[in-house]
N, C-alpha and C positions, 0 to 999 in steps of 0.2 A: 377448735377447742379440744378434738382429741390428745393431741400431743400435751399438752396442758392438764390434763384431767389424769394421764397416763404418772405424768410426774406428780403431780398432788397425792394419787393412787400408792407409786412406789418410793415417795420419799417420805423420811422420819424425820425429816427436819419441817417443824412448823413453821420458820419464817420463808424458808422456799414454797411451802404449801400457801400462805397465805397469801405471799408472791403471785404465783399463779392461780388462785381462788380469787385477787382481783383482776387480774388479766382477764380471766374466764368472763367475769360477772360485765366486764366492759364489751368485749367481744361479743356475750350473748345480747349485749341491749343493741350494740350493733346488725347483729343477724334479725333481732326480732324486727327494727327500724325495716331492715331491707324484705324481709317476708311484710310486712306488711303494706311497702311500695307495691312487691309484684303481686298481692292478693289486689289491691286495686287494679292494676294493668292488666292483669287475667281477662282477657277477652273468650277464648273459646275452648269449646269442650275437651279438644286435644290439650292446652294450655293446663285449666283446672287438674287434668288428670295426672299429668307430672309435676305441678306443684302441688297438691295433696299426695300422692306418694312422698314427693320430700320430706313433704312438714310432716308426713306420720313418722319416718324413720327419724326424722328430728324430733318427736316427743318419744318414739322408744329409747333413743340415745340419751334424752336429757333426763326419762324417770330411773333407767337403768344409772346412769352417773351419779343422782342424787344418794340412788339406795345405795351406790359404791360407796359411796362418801361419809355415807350415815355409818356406814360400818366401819371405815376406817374412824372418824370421831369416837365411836363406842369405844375404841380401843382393839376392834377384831382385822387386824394388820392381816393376817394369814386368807381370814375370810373374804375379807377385800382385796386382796389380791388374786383369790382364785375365783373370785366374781369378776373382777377384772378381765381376766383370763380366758372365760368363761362366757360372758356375757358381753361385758363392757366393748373389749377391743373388737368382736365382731360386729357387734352395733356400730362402733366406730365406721368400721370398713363399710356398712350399707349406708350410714349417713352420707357417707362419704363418694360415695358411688353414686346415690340419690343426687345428689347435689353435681355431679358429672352429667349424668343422663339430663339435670333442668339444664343446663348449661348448654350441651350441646345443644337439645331440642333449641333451647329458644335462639341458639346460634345460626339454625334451619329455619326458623322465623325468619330472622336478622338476614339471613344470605336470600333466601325469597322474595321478599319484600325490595332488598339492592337491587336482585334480578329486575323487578316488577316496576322500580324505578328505570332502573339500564332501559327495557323496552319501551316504557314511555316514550323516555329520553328522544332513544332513535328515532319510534316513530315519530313525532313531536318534529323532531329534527327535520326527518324525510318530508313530513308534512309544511313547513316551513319554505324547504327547497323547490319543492314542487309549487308552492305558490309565488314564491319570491321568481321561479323562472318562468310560471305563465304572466305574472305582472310587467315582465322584462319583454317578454313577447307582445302583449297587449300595447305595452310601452312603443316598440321599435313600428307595430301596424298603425298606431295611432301617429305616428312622426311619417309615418310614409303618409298615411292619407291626409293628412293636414298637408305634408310638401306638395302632394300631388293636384290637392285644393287651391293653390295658391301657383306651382308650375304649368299647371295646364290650361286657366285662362291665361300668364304671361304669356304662353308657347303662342296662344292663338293671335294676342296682342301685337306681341313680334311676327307674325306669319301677317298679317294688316297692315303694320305697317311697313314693311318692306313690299307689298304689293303696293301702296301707296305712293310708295317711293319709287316704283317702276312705273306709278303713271296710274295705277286700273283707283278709282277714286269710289268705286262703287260698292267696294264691298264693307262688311259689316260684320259687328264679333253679337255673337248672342252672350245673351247676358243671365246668368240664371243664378245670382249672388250680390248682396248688399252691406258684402264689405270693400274693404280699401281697393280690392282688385279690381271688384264690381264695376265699381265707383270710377275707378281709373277707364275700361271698357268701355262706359257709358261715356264718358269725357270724347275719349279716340270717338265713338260714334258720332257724338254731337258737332268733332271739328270735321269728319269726313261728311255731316251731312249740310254744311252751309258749303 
């Protein structure tokens, strides 16, 4: 609204003044709209502190503007322009500076906070990889000893009955499982023992 107010300030034409007198009056219900988002969103001490600095240079800029204003309406063109001058455009320039320093700051919020996701992220990430390769591991021990459950009484099965088959009819597989393999073991013993 500076730019705006500067032209209201230095022009004699009143339909461009009132031009920009509704521009203004739009744009300010806009800023109050957005001050009064980030007064709710205001979380913390550092937060509070630069947007109350703003909104103070934003009610110095707005009561200085009016008093510009009142005195160009009286008719004191000269006076309002060296209040302009004087006053007004410097107000400007800290409003406006104000309104840089919120910006940034909460840009250093905004970039923190990314950060603060980004490491999650990773570790979350690394935490994920780590579990997903001991699960893989857990995985490939548990397929071993399950093959080795099921290959090593065959191994003994076969070692039986090929001794069988060379004749020795005596011997015998111990048995210390009661599944299919078991089951099969027990079979071989029972035909080696009639």
């Amino acid at each position: 609204n500076g730019a705006r107010s500067a032209a209201v300030v230095k022009s004699n034409d009143p339909a461009v003044q009132d031009y920009f007198k509704k521009q203004m009056a739009a744009y300010s219900q806009r800023a109050s709209d957005i001050q009064k988002q980030l007064e709710d969103s205001v979380t913390g001490a550092e937060d509070r502190k630069v947007l109350d600095a703003m909104l103070a240079q934003r009610k110095i800029f707005n009561d200085i503007r009016n008093d510009v204003f009142r005195m160009k309406e009286a008719g004191n063109d000269e006076m309002a322009n060296a209040a302009y001058d004087s006053k007004m455009a410097p107000a400007t320039l800290a409003y406006s500076n104000s309104i840089r320093e919120l910006v940034t700051f909460e840009r250093g919020v905004i970039d923190s906070a990314a950060t603060s996701i980004d490491n999650n992220y990773r570790s979350g990430r690394s935490l994920l990889l780590g579990l997903g390769a001991a699960a893989l591991l857990l995985g490939v021990l548990a397929a071993w000893l399950m093959a080795r459950s099921v290959t090593g009484p065959l191994d003994h099965a076969v070692e039986a009955a090929k001794a069988v088959a060379s004749g020795d009819l005596s011997r015998t597989i111990a048995v210390d499982s009661g599944d299919e393999i078991g089951r099969l073991v027990l079979g071989f013993n029972d035909m080696l023992a009639q």
